[in-house]
C-alpha positions as CSV (number, residue, x, y, z in Angstrom):
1,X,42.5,63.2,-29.7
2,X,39.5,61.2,-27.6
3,X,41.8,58.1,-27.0
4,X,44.5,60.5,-26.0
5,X,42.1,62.4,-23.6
6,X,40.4,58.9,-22.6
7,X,43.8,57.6,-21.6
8,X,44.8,60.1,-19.8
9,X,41.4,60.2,-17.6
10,X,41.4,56.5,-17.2
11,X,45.6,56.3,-16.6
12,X,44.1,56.5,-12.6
13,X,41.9,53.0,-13.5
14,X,45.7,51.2,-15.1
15,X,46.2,49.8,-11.7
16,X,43.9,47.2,-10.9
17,X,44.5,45.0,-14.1
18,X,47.6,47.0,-15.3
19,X,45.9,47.5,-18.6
20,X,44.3,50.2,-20.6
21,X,41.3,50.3,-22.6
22,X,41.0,52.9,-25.6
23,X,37.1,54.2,-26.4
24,X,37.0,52.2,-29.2
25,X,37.8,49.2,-27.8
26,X,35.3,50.0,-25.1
27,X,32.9,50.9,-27.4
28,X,33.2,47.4,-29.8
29,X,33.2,45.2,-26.4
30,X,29.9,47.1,-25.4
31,X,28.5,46.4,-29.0
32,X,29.5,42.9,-29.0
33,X,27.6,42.6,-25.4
34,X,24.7,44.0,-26.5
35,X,24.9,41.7,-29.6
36,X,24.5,38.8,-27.0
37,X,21.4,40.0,-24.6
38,X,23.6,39.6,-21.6
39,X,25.0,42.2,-19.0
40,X,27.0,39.8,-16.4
41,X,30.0,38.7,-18.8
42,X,33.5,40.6,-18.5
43,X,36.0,41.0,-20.9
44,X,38.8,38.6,-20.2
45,X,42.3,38.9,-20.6
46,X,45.1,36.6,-20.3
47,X,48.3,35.4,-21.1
48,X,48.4,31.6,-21.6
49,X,50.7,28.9,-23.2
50,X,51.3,29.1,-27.0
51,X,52.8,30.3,-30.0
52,X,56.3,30.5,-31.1
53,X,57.4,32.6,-28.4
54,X,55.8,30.5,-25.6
55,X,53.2,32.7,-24.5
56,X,50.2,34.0,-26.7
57,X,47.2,36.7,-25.8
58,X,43.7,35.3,-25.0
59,X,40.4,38.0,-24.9
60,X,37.1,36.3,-24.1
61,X,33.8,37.1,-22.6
62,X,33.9,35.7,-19.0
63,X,31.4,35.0,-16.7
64,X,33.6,33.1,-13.9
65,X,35.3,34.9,-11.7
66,X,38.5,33.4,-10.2
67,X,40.5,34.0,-6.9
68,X,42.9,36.5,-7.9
69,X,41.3,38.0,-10.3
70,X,41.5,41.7,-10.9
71,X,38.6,43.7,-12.5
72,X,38.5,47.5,-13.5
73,X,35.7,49.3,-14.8
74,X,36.4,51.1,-18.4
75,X,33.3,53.5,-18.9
76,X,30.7,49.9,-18.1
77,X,33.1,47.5,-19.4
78,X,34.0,45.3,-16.9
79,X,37.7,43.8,-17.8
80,X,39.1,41.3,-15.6
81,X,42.6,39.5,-15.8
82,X,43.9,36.4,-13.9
83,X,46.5,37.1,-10.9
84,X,49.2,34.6,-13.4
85,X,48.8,37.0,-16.7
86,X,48.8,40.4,-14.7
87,X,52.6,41.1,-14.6
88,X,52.5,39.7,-18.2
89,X,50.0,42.8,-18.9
90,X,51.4,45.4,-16.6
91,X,51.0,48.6,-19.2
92,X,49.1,46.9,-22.4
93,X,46.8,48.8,-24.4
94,X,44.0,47.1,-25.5
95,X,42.7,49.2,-28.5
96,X,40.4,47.8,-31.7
97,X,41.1,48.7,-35.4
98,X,38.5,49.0,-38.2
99,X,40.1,49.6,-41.1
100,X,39.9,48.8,-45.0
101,X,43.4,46.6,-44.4
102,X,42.2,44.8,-41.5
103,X,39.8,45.0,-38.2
104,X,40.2,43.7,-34.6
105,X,41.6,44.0,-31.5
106,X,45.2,45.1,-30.7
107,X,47.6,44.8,-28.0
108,X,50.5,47.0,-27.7
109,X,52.6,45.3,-24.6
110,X,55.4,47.0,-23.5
111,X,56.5,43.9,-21.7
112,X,56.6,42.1,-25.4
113,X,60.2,42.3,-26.0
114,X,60.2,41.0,-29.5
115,X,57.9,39.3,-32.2
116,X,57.6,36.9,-34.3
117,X,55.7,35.8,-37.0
118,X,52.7,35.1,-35.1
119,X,52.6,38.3,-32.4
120,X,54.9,39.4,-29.9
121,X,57.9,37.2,-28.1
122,X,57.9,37.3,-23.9
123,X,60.9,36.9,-22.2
């Protein structure tokens, strides 16, 4: 119900990356920051060369920023995404699982038309 509330208060955010955060993938990034004593990275995201469909996902903590880059604010997560990967993104939910089967981040892409055995297939 939170991530459904969350979503829906943060839909307005959506348009500077084109991307959605969900509370628990806010809340593991924030962790993971405080893990490493430092308060100017960003959460990257991009699209870049790779895999069997051409294109694979990339998250990483970022201190650079980059003309083009688009930033939004998810609760005092700072996500930014290149100007190349944001059409790529347009929609994504970003959302992290911890579970007895497995734990990490997840990207649900409606621009991902297929997949494959290693993630989902642009075209």
């Amino acid at each position: 119900m939170s991530v459904q509330d969350t979503s829906q208060t943060e839909t307005s955010t959506e348009t500077a990356t084109g991307i959605l955060l969900t509370d628990a993938a806010s809340a593991k990034v924030k962790h993971l920051l405080d893990q490493e004593g430092r308060d100017d990275l960003a959460l990257r995201v991009a699209v870049q060369p790779g895999g069997c469909s051409g294109l694979r996902y990339q998250l990483f903590f970022d201190e650079r920023t980059l003309d083009g880059d688009n930033f939004t604010d998810f609760g005092g997560v700072k996500v930014v995404v290149d100007r190349m990967s944001t059409p790529y993104l347009g929609g994504a939910v970003i959302d992290f699982v911890d579970t007895i089967e497995k734990q990490g981040f997840t990207i649900d892409n409606p621009n991902a038309s297929g997949s494959c055995a290693c993630g989902d297939s642009f075209h």
